[in-house]
C-alpha positions as CSV (number, residue, x, y, z in Angstrom):
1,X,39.9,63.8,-51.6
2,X,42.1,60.6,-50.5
3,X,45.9,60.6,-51.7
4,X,46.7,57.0,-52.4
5,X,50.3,55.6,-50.9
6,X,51.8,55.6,-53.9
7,X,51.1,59.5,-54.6
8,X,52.5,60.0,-50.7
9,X,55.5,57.9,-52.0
10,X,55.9,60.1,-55.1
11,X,55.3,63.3,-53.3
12,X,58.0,62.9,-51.0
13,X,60.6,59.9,-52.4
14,X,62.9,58.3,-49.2
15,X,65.9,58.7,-48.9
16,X,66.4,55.2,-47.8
17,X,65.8,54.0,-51.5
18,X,68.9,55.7,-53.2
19,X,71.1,53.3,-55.0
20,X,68.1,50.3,-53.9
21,X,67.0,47.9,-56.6
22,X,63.4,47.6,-56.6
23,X,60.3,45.1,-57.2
24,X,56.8,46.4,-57.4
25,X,53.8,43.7,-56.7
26,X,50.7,45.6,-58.6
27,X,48.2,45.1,-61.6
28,X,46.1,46.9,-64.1
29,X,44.3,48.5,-61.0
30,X,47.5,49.8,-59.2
31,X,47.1,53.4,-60.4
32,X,47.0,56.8,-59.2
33,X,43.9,59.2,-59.0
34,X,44.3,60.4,-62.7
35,X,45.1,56.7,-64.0
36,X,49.1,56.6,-63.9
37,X,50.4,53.1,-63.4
38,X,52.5,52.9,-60.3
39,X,55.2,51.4,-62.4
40,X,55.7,54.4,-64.4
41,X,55.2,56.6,-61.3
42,X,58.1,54.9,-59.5
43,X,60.4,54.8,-62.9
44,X,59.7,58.2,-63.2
45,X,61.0,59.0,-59.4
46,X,63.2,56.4,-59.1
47,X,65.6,56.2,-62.5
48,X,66.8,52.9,-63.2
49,X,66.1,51.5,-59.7
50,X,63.0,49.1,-60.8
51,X,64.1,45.7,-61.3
52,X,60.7,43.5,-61.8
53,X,57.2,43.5,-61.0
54,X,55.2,40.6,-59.3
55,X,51.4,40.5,-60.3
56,X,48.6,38.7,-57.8
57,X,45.5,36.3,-58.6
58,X,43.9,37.4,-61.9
59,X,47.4,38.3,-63.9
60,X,48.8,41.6,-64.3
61,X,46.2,42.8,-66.7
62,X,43.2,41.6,-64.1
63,X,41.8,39.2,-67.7
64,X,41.9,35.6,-65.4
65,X,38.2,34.8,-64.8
66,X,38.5,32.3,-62.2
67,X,40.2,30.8,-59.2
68,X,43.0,28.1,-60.3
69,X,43.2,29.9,-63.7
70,X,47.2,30.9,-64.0
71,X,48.7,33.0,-65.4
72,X,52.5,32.6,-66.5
73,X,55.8,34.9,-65.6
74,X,56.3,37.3,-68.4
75,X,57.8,40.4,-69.7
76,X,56.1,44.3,-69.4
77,X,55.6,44.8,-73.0
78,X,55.7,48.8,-72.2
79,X,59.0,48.4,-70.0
80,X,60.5,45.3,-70.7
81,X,60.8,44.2,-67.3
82,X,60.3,40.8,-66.2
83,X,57.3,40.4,-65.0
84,X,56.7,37.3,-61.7
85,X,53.9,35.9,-61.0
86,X,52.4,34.7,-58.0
87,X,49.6,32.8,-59.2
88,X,51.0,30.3,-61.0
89,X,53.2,27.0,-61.0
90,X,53.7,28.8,-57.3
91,X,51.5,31.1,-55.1
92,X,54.5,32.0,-53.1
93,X,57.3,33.8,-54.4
94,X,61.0,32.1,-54.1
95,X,64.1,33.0,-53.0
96,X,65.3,33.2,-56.5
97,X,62.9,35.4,-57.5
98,X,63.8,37.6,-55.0
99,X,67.1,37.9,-55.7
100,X,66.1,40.7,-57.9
101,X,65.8,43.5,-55.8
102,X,66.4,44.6,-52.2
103,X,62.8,46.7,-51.9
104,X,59.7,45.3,-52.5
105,X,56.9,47.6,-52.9
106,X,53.2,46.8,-52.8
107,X,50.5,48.4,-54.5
108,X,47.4,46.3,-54.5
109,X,43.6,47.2,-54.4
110,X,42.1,44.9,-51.7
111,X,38.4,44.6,-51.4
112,X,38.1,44.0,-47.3
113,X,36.9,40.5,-47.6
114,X,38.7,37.6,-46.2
115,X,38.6,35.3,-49.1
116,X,40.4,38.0,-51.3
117,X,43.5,36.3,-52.0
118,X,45.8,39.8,-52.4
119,X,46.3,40.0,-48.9
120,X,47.5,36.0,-48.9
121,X,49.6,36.5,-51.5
122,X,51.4,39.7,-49.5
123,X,51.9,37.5,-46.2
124,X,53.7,35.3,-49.1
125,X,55.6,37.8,-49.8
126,X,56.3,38.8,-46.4
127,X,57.5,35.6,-45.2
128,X,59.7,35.0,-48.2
129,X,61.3,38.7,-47.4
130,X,61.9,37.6,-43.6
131,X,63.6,34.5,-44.7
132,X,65.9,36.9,-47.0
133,X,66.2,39.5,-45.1
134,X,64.3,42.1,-47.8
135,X,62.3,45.3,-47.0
136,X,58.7,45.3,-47.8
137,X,56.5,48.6,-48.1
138,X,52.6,48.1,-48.5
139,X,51.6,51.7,-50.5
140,X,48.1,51.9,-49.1
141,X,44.7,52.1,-50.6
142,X,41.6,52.3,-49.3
143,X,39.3,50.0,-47.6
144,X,36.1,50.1,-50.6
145,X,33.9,48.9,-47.5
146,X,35.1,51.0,-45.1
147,X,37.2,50.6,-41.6
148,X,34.1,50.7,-39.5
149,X,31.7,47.8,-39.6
150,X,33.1,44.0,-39.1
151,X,31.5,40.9,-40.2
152,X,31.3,36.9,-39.4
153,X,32.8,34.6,-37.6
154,X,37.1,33.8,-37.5
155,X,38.6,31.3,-39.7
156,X,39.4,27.9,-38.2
157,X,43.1,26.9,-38.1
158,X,42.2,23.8,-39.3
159,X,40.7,25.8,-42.8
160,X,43.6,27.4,-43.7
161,X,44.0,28.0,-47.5
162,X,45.0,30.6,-49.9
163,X,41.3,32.2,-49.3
164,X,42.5,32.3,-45.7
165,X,45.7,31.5,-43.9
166,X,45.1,33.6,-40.5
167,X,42.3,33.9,-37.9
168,X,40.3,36.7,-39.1
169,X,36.4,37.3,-39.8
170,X,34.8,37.8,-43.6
171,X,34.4,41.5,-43.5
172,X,37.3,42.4,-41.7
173,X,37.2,46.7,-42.1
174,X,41.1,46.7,-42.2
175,X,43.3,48.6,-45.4
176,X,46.2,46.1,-47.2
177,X,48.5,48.1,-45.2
178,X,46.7,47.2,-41.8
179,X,46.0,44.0,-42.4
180,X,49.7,43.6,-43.8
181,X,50.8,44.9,-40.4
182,X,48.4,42.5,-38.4
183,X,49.2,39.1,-40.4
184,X,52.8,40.3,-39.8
185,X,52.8,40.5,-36.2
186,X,50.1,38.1,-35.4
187,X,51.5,35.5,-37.6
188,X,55.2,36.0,-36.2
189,X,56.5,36.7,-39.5
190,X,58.3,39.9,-38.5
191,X,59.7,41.0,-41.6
192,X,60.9,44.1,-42.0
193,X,57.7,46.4,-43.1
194,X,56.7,50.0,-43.6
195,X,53.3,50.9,-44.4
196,X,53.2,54.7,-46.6
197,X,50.1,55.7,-45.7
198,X,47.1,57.9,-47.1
199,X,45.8,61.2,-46.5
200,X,42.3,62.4,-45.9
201,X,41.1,58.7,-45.7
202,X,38.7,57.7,-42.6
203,X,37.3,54.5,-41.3
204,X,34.0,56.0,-41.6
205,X,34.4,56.4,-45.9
206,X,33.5,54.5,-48.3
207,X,34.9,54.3,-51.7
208,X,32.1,56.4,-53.3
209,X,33.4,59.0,-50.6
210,X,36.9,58.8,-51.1
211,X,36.5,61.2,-54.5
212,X,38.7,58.7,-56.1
213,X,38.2,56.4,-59.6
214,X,37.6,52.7,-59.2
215,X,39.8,50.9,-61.7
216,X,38.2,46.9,-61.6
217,X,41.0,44.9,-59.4
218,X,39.8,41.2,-60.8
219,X,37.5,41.0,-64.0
220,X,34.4,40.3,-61.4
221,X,35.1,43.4,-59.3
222,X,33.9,45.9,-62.2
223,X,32.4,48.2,-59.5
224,X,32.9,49.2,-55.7
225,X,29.1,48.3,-55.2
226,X,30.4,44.9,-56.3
227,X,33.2,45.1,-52.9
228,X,30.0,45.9,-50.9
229,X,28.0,42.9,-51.4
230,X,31.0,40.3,-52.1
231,X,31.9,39.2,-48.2
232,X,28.4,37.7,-48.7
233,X,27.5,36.9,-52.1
234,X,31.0,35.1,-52.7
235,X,30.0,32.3,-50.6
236,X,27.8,31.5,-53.9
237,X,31.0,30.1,-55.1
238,X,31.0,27.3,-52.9
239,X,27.4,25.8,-54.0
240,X,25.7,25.3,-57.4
241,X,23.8,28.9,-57.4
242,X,25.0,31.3,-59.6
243,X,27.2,34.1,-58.2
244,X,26.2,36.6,-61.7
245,X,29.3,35.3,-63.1
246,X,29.0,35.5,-66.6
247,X,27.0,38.6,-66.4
248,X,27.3,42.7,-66.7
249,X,26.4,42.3,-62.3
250,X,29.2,39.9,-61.0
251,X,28.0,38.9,-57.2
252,X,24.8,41.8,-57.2
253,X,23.2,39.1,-59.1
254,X,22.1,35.6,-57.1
255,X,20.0,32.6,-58.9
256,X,19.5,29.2,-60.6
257,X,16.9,28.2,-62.6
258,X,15.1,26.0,-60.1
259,X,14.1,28.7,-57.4
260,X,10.9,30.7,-57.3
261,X,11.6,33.9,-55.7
262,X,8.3,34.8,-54.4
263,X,9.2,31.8,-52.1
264,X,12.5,32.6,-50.9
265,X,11.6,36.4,-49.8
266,X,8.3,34.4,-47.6
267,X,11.2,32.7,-45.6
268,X,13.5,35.6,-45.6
269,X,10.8,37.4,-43.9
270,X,12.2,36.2,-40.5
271,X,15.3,37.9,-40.6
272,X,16.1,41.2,-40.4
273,X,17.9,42.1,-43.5
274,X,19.0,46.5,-43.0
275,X,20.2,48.7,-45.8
276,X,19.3,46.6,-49.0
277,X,16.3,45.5,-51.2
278,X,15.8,42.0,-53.0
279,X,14.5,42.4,-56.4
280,X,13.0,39.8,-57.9
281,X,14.1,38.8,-61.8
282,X,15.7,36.8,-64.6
283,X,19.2,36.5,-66.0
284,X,21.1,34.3,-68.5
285,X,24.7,33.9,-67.4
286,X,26.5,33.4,-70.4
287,X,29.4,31.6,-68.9
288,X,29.9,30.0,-65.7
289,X,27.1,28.1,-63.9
290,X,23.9,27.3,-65.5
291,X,25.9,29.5,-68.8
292,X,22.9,30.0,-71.5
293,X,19.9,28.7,-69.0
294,X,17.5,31.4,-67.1
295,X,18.2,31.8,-63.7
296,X,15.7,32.9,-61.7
297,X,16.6,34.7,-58.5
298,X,17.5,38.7,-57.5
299,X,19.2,41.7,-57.7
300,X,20.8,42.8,-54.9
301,X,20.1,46.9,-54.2
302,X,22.4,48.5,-51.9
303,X,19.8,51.4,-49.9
304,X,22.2,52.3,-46.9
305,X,25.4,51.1,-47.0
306,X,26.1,52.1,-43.5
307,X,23.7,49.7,-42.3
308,X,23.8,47.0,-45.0
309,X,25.1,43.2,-43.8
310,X,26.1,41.4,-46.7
311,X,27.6,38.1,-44.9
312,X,23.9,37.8,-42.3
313,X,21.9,38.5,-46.0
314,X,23.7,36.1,-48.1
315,X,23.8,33.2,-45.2
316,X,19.9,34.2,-44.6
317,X,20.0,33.8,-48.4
318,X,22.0,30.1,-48.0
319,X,19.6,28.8,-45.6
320,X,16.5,29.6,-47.4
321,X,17.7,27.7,-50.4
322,X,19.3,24.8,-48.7
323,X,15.8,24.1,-47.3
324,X,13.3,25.0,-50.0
325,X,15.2,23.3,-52.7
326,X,16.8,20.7,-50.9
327,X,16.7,18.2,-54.3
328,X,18.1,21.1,-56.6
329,X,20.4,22.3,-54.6
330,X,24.3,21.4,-54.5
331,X,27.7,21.9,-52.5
332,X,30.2,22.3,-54.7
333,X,33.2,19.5,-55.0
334,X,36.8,19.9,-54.6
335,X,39.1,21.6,-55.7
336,X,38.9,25.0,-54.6
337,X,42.3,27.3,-55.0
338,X,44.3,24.7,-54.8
339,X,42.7,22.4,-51.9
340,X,41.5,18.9,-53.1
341,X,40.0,17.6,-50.1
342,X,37.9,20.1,-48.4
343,X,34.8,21.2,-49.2
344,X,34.7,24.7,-50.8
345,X,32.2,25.8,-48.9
346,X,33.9,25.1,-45.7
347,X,37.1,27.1,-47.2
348,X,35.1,30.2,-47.6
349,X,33.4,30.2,-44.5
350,X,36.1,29.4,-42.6
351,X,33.9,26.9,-39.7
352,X,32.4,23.7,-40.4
353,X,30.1,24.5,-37.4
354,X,28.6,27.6,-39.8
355,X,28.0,25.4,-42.5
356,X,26.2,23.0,-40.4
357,X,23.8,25.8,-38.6
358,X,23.1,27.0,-41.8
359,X,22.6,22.7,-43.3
360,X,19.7,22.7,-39.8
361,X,17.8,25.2,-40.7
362,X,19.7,27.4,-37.5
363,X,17.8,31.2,-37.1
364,X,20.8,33.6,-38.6
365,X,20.4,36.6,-36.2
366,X,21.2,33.5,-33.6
367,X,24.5,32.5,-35.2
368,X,25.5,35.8,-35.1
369,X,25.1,35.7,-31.9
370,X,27.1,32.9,-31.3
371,X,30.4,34.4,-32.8
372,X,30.1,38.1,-31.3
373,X,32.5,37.4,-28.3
374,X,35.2,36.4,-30.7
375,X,34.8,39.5,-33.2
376,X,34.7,42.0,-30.3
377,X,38.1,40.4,-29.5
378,X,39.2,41.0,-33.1
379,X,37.8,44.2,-33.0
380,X,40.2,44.7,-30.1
381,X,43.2,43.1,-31.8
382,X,42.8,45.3,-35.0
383,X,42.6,48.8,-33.4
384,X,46.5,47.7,-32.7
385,X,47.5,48.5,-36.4
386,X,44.9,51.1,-37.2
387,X,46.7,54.2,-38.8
388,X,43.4,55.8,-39.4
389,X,40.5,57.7,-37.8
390,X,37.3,56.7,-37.1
């Protein structure tokens, strides 16, 4: 089975930390393999070093449904310490705030999907730590989509926002602590950063293979089959389909009440779509888009996930819809975390120019094509910060 970072840290506490005051950045989700909240684990080997706790996007308790839905600073009502939040009147922490403490430990669940915004918020963190001269140390976790197979095409400079604020692809196959190492680096931030890394984990594993419990990281993240579909599906939030928010299947669901599925799987036909079947069906989201109307659309069935391509079936998905309902269907309008000008769309996908393919009716598999030289060049960059096997 996988040991987590924060049970390596626990296991074996550094030296470095005596007489340190510390900060932990976590959630509801940031627990070990038999449920014990990292805050309690580092009380319990650290006495009277923690000083406060940050929490991400979603609040400390994962209960925020939505982006741009805040969530105050606060108190721990089981510890009593204060309690900062970084998705609030500010996504990025202050100097103030960090006045607190001289370590900063990080013990996030990603999902290995660009738009993501835990990973924003650590390169947040790590700038503010740079400019103070603070210690950061990512406790890792694994990658619920594995370290292996990479997806889409980079962000745009010009598209940077907090679901994106460095050049990297939608599937990206990189753990927090990698990607904390890469943004660091690659972004020139150079703070001081340590990375405590797992045991037994491989970039070949899923999360169904790590032997490990899933404890839901944002309300619409109840499962890791939901991490598997979501660097596709979460383009949904950009357009008037429903994304299944509002249901019991968050992002496996797809629909609105104006498509006819039969339709959409005749136009799908032309694209090879591996390791996953559309079902046809009906669901009633009961908040969110189209909230108490039947959407018709599918379910989403994961068959091999070693082969599966959520970002080339979702923007097969896009295309089909765009040009079958082309009266019915809608780009969503401004704002999107936080940006008032751009379309959302563009913000998720990170190129106007994939948009636009997708908007003329472009083949999929020949997009792909058109963005392979510049993922086999992030492919290169990331094997710099890998600290795992294949």
């Amino acid at each position: 089975m996988t040991t987590l970072g924060i049970e390596e840290l626990i296991a074996a506490p550094p030296r470095s930390f005596a007489g340190k005051r510390l900060a932990l950045l976590c959630n509801q989700a940031s627990t070990d393999s038999r449920f014990r909240h990292s805050r309690d684990l580092v009380m319990q080997a650290f006495p009277g070093q923690l000083a406060c706790l940050f929490s991400p996007q979603h609040g400390f308790f994962s209960e925020k449904q939505d982006n741009m839905i805040e969530s105050g600073h606060g108190a721990d009502a089981a510890t009593g310490l204060p309690v900062f939040s970084l998705y609030g009147e500010t996504r990025q922490p202050t100097a103030a705030m960090f006045e607190h403490f001289d370590i900063l430990l990080i013990d996030l669940q990603d999902v290995g999907t660009r738009v993501y915004t835990f990973i924003w918020t650590v390169v947040y963190c790590l700038q503010q730590a740079a400019a103070g001269g603070k210690k950061v140390v990512v406790l890792d976790r694994p990658n619920p989509v594995g370290g292996q197979i990479i997806e889409g095409n980079l962000l745009r400079p010009e598209l940077r926002s907090f679901v994106g604020l460095h050049e990297i692809p939608m599937r990206h196959g990189l753990t927090m602590g990698e990607l904390a190492l890469l943004c660091n680096q690659e972004m020139g931030i150079h703070a001081e950063l340590e990375v405590v890394r797992m045991q037994g984990w491989t970039r070949s594993m899923f999360f169904a293979d790590t032997g490990l419990p899933w404890v839901f990281p944002s309300p619409n993240m109840p499962t890791p089959l939901t991490a598997l579909v979501y660097p596709g599906q979460v383009i949904w939030e950009g357009t008037n389909i429903s994304e299944g928010r509002g249901t019991t299947l968050p992002f496996e669901l797809v629909g609105a009440p104006f498509i006819r599925p039969q339709e959409v799987l005749a136009r799908l036909a032309r694209t090879e779509l591996p390791g996953c079947v559309l079902r046809p069906l009906v669901f009633e989201p009961t908040s969110g888009k189209w909230a108490g109307k039947p959407c018709a659309g599918f379910h989403v069935h994961v068959t091999e996930p070693g082969r599966f391509l959520s970002y080339r079936l979702s923007l097969a998905l896009l295309e089909a819809l765009l040009h079958l309902y082309p009266q019915d269907f809608a780009w969503k309008q401004p704002p999107y975390e936080y940006e008032y000008e751009k379309l959302p769309i563009d913000l998720i996908l990170g190129n106007r120019a994939v948009r636009e393919a997708v908007e003329n009716g472009a083949e999929i598999i020949e997009l792909e094509r058109s963005w392979q030289e510049e993922l086999a060049a992030f492919d290169e960059r990331r094997r710099a910060v890998f600290m795992y096997p294949e």
